[in-house]
VMD Tcl script that draws the C-alpha trace (Angstrom):
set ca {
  {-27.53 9.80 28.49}
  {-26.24 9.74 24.91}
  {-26.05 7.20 22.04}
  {-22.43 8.72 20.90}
  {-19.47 9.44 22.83}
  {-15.55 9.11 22.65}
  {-13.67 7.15 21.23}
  {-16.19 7.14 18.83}
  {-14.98 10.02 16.69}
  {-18.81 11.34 14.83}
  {-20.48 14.12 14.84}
  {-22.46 13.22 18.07}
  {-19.42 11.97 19.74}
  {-17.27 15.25 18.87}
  {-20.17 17.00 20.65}
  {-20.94 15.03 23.36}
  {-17.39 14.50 24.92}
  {-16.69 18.01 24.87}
  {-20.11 19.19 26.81}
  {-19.83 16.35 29.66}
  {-15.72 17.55 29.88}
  {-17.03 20.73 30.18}
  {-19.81 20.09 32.83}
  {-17.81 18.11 35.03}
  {-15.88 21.40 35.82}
  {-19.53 22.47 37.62}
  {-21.40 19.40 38.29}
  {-20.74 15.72 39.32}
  {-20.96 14.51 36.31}
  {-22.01 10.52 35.31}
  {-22.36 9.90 31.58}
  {-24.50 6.61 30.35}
  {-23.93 5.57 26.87}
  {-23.59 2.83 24.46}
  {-20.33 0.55 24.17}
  {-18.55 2.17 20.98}
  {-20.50 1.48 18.49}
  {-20.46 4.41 15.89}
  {-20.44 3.32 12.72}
  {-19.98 -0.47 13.46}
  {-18.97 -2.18 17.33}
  {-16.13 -3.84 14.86}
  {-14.08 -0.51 14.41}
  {-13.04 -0.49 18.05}
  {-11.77 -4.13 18.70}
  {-8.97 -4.10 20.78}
  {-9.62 -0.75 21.84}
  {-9.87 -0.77 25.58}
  {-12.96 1.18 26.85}
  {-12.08 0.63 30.15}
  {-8.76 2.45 30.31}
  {-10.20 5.12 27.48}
  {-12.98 5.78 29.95}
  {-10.62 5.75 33.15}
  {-9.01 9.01 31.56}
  {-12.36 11.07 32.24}
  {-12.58 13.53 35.39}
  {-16.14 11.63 35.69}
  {-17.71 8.54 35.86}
  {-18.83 6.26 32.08}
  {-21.08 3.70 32.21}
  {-21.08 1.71 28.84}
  {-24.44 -0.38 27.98}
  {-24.14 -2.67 24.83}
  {-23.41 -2.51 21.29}
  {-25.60 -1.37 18.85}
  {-25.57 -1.69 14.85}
  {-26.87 1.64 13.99}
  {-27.21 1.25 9.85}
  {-28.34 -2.48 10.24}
  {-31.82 -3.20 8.57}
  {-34.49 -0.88 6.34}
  {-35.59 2.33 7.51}
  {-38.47 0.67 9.41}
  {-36.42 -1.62 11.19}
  {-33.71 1.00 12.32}
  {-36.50 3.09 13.58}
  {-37.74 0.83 15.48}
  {-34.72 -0.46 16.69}
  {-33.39 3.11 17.50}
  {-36.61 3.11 19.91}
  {-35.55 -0.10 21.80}
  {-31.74 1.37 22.08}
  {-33.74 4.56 23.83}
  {-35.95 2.52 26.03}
  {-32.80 0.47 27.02}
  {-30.37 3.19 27.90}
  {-33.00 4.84 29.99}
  {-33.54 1.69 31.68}
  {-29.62 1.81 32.75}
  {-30.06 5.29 33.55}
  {-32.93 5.08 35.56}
  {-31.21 3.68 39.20}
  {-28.47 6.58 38.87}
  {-29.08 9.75 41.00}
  {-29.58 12.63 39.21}
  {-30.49 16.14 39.44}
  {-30.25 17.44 35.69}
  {-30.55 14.35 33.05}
  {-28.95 16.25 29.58}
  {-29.24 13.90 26.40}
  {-28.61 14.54 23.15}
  {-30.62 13.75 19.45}
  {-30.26 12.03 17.11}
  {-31.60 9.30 18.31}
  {-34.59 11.66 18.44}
  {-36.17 8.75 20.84}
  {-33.40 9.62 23.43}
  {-35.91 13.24 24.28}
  {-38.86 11.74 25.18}
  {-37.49 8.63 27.10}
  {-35.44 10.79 28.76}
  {-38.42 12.86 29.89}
  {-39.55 9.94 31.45}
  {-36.75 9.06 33.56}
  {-36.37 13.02 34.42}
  {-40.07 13.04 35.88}
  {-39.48 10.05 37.55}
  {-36.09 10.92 39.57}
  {-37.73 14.50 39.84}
  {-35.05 15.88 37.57}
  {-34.67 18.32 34.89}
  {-34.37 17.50 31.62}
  {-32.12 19.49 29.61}
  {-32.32 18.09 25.61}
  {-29.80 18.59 23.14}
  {-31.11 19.12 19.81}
  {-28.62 18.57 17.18}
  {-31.11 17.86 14.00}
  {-34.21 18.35 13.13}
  {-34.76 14.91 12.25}
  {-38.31 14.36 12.13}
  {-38.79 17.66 9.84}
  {-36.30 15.14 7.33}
  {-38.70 12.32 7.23}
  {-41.69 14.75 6.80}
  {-39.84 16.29 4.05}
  {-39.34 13.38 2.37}
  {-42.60 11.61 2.88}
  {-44.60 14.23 0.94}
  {-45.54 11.77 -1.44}
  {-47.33 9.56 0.48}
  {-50.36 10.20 2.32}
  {-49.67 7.46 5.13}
  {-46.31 8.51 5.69}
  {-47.08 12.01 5.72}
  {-49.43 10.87 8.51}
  {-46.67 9.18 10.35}
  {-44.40 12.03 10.24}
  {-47.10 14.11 11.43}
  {-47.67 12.05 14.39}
  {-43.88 11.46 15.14}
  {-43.65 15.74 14.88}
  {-46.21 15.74 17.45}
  {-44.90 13.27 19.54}
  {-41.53 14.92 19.55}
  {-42.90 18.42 20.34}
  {-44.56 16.80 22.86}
  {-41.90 16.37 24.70}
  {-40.06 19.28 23.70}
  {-43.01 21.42 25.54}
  {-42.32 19.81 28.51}
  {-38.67 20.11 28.62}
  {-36.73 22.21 31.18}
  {-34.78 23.42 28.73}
  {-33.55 23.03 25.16}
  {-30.59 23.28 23.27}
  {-30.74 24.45 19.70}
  {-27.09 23.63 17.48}
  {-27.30 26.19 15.38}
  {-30.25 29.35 15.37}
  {-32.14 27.54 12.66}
  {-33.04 25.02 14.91}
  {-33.68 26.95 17.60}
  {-36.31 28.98 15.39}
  {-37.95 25.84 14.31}
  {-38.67 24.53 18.39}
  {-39.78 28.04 18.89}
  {-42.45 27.93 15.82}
  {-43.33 24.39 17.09}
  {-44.50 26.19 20.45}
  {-41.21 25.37 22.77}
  {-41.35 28.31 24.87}
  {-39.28 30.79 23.91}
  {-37.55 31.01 27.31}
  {-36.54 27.79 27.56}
  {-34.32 27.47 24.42}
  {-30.15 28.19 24.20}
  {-28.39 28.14 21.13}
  {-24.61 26.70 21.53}
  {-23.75 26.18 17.72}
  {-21.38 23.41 16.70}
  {-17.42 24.19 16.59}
  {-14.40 22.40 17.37}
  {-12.72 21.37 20.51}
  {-9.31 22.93 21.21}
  {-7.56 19.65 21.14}
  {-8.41 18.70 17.80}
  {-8.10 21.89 16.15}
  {-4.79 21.80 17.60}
  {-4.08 18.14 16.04}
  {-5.61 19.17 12.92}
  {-3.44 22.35 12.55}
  {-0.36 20.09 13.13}
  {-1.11 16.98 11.36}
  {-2.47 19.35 8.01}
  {1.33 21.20 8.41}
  {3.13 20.91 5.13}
  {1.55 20.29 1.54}
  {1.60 16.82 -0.14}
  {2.41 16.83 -3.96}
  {-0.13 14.51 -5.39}
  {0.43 12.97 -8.47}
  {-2.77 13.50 -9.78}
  {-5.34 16.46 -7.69}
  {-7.68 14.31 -4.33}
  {-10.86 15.97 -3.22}
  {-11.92 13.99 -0.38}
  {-15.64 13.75 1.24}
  {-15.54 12.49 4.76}
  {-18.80 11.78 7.14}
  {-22.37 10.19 6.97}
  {-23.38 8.67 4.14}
  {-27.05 8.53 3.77}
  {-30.36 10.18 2.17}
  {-29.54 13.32 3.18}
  {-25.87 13.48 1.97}
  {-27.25 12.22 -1.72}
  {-23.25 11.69 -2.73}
  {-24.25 9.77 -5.77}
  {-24.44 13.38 -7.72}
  {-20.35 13.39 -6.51}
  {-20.14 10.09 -8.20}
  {-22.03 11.24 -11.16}
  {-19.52 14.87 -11.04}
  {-16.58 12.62 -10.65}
  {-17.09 10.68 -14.07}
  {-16.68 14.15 -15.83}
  {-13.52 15.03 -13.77}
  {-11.68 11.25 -14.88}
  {-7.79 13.50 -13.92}
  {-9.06 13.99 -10.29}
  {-9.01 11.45 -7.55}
  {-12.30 11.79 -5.34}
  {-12.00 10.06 -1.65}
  {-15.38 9.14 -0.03}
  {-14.34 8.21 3.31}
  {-17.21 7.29 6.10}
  {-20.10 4.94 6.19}
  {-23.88 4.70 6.14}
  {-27.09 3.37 5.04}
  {-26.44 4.34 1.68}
  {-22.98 3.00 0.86}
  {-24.05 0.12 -0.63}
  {-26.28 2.04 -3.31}
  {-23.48 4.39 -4.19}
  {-20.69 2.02 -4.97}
  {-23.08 0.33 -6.85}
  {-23.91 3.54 -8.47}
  {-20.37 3.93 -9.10}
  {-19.89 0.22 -10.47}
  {-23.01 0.96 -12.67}
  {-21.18 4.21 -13.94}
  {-17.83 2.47 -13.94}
  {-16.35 5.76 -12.58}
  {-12.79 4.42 -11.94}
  {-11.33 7.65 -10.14}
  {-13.92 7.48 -6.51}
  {-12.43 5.43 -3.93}
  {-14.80 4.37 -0.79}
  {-12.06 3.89 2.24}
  {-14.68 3.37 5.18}
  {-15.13 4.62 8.14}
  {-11.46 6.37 9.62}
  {-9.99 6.18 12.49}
  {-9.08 9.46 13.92}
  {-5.45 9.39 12.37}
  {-6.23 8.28 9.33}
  {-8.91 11.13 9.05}
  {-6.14 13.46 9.74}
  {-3.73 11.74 7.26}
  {-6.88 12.10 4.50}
  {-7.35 16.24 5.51}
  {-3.70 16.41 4.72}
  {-3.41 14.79 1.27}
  {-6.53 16.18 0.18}
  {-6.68 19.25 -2.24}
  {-10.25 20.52 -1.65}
  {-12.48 19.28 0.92}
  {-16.45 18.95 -0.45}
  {-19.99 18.55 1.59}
  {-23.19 17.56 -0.62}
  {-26.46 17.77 1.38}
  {-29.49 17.63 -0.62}
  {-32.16 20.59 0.09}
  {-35.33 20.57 1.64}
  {-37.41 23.44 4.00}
  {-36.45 21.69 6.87}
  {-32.15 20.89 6.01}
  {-32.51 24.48 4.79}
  {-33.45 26.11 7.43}
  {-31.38 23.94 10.10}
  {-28.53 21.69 9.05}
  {-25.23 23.21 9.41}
  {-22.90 20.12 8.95}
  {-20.36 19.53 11.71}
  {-17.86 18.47 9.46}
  {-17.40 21.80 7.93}
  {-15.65 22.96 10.78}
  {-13.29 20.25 10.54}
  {-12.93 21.09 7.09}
  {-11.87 24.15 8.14}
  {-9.82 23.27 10.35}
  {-7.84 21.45 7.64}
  {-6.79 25.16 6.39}
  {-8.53 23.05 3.05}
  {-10.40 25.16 0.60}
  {-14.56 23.57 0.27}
  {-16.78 22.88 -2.22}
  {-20.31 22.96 -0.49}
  {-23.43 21.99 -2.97}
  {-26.22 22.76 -0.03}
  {-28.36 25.67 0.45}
  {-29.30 27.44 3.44}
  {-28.00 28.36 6.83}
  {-24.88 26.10 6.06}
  {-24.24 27.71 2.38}
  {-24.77 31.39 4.06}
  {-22.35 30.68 6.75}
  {-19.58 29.51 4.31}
  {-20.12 32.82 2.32}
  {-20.18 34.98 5.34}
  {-16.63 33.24 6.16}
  {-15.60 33.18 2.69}
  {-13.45 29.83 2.41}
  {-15.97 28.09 0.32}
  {-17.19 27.99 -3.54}
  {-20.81 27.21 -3.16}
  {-22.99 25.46 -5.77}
  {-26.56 24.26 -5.83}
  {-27.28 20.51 -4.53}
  {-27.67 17.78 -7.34}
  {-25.81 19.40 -9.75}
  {-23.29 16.91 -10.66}
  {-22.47 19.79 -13.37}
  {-22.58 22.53 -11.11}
  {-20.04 20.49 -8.60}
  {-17.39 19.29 -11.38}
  {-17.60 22.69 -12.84}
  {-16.63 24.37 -9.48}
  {-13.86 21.91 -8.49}
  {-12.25 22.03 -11.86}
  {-12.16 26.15 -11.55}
  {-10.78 25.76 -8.21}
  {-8.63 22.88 -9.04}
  {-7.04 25.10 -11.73}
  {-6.70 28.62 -9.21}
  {-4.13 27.50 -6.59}
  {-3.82 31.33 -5.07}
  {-7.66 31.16 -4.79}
  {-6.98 27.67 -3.32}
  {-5.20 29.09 -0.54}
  {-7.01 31.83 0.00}
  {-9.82 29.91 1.07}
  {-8.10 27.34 3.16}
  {-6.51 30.26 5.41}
  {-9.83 32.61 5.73}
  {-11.39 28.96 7.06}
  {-8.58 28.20 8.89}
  {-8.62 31.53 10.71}
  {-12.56 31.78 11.15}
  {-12.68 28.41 12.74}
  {-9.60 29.08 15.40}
  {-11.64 32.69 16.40}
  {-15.17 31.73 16.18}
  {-15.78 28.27 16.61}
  {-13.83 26.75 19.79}
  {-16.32 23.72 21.17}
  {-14.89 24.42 24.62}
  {-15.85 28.17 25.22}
  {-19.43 27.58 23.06}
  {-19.74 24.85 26.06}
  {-18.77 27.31 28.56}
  {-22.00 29.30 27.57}
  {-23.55 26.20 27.89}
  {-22.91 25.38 31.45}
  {-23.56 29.17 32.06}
  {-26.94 28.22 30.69}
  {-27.63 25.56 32.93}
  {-26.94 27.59 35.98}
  {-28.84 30.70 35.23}
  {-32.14 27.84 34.24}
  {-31.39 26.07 37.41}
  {-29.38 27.88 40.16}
  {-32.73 28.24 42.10}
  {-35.02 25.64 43.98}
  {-36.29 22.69 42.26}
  {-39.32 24.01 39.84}
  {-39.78 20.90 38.03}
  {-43.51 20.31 37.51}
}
mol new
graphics top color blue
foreach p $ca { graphics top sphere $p radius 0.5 }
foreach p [lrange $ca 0 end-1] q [lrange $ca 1 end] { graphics top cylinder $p $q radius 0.2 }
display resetview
């Protein structure tokens, strides 16, 4: 029961697909989601669903469209709930002997432990973000929101307890469930990585180096609080000879090209959200590949964005102005130059020095490229996954 899944091409959908693939090898396999919808239903008119979701080894059984950056926080929260209530609805009538879903939507967990108790199945929960730990980050300030976030924490972890079992994405998260009292012997790490297939398309479709008239770095993904890409607008207006790409969409996208209006930084171009081939066409023509994500206990300790892998996969070198689990990785690997967050200084600074090293340049893009074909195939991390399942649940029903 997911909110994201193929053709949608996101995070959530890169992760999703792969794990029900995966599954189906084991288990009759019936995924519920949304009608594409990721970032806007608009982006897949004309697409046919049907004979996309006729390709799958499995049954799909698509819902309705949802508008997942439409209205203010409030609103989307609130509407996020409804789109959990109403999936579990759909899911509700379908046999089932292990219900997996997948967060964000952090409302998918609990509903989903409703349905599980009712059906007397297991609920296995996916946790890709620590999403409530963001808002409670962020509401510091404010003694009624800090109350909210509070009770939303507790209301997740609620849940969380009474999962069968639960799926950490990288070991940061899994640390955090376990400190929140998910019992240790319940929780599986399978990190994030990339599914043979793409890597394979990106490989190709990155073969060959474009001679750009003037140098691209390119940002593709989310673009909201978290990603704070106004400090690449605000790096961009000191680097006016480089060309800087923000492809995706999000909540924020209005505020930065207004930022960037304000600034009248001529040299940032905002192409949208990309289809999967245009994505590709953007990792090619790209010079250096950059992630912002601002930093907080919580992003810290957790966040390791999906798109790095990608990134890698690109054979690209990175910029990556984050701290934390995601920053350590990238040194570990060493294909990255890694700056502090919301340094627009810091970040033009680094990509001009990088910019200007093209053996350096390389360097990087190959030690990614090879990291992320040896370490990080989606498929096998799956494998571990399903291995998971069977060890938690080869036995006689246990669920409580």
């Amino acid at each position: 029961m997911t909110q994201f899944f193929p053709p949608e091409t996101g995070a959530g959908a890169n992760r999703i697909g792969p794990m029900a693939d995966v599954l189906s090898k084991y288990y009759g396999v019936l995924v519920v989601a949304l009608k594409p919808s990721y970032p806007s239903p608009q982006e897949y008119e004309g697409v046919s669903v049907v004979a996309h979701d006729a390709e799958y080894p499995y049954a799909v059984k698509r819902t309705f469209n949802f508008y997942p950056h439409k209205g203010l926080l409030l609103l989307r929260t609130l509407r996020e709930q409804l789109m959990a209530l109403r999936l579990a609805l759909r899911a509700l009538p379908e046999p089932m002997d292990i219900l997996v879903t997948s967060s964000p939507s952090l409302f998918l967990g609990p509903v989903a432990l409703a349905v599980a108790r009712v059906r007397n199945a297991r609920l296995v929960w996916d946790v890709r973000d620590i999403t409530w730990g963001y808002a409670e980050d962020v509401a510091k300030s404010s003694r009624l929101m800090t109350l909210a976030t509070r009770m939303l924490e507790a209301y997740m972890f609620y849940a969380l307890r009474r999962a069968d079992l639960v799926v950490g994405a990288s070991h940061g998260i899994t640390r955090v469930l376990v400190e929140g009292g998910v019992e240790d012997g319940k929780v599986v790490t399978v990190p994030n990585g990339i599914s043979t297939d793409l890597l394979d398309v990106i490989v190709q479709s990155t073969a060959g180096r474009v001679k750009n008239r003037r140098p691209v770095v390119a940002y593709a993904g989310v673009i909201g609080y978290n990603q704070a890409l106004g400090v690449l607008v605000e790096a961009a207006s000191e680097l006016p000879h480089v060309d800087f790409v923000v492809a995706g969409d999000g909540p924020e996208l209005p505020l930065l090209k207004k930022k960037a209006g304000q600034l009248a930084v001529n040299n940032v171009s905002f192409s949208g959200y990309l289809d999967r081939q245009k994505l590709l066409e953007l990792y090619r023509r790209s010079d250096v590949l950059i992630a912002h994500v601002r930093s907080s206990p919580t992003i810290d300790a957790t966040m390791i964005p999906i798109k790095l892998f990608e990134y890698m996969a690109a054979g690209k070198p990175i910029v990556y102005a984050g701290k934390g689990a995601a920053a350590e990785l990238l040194r570990q690997i060493g294909c990255a130059v890694t700056v502090a967050p919301e340094d627009p200084r810091a970040i033009s600074s680094a990509l001009a020095k990088l910019l200007g090293d093209p053996e350096r340049m390389r360097l990087l893009g190959t030690r990614g490229r090879s990291c992320v074909r040896s370490n990080f195939h989606r498929d096998k991390l799956m494998e571990e996954f399903a291995c998971a399942l069977e060890e938690r649940f080869a036995g006689p029903s246990d669920v409580q």
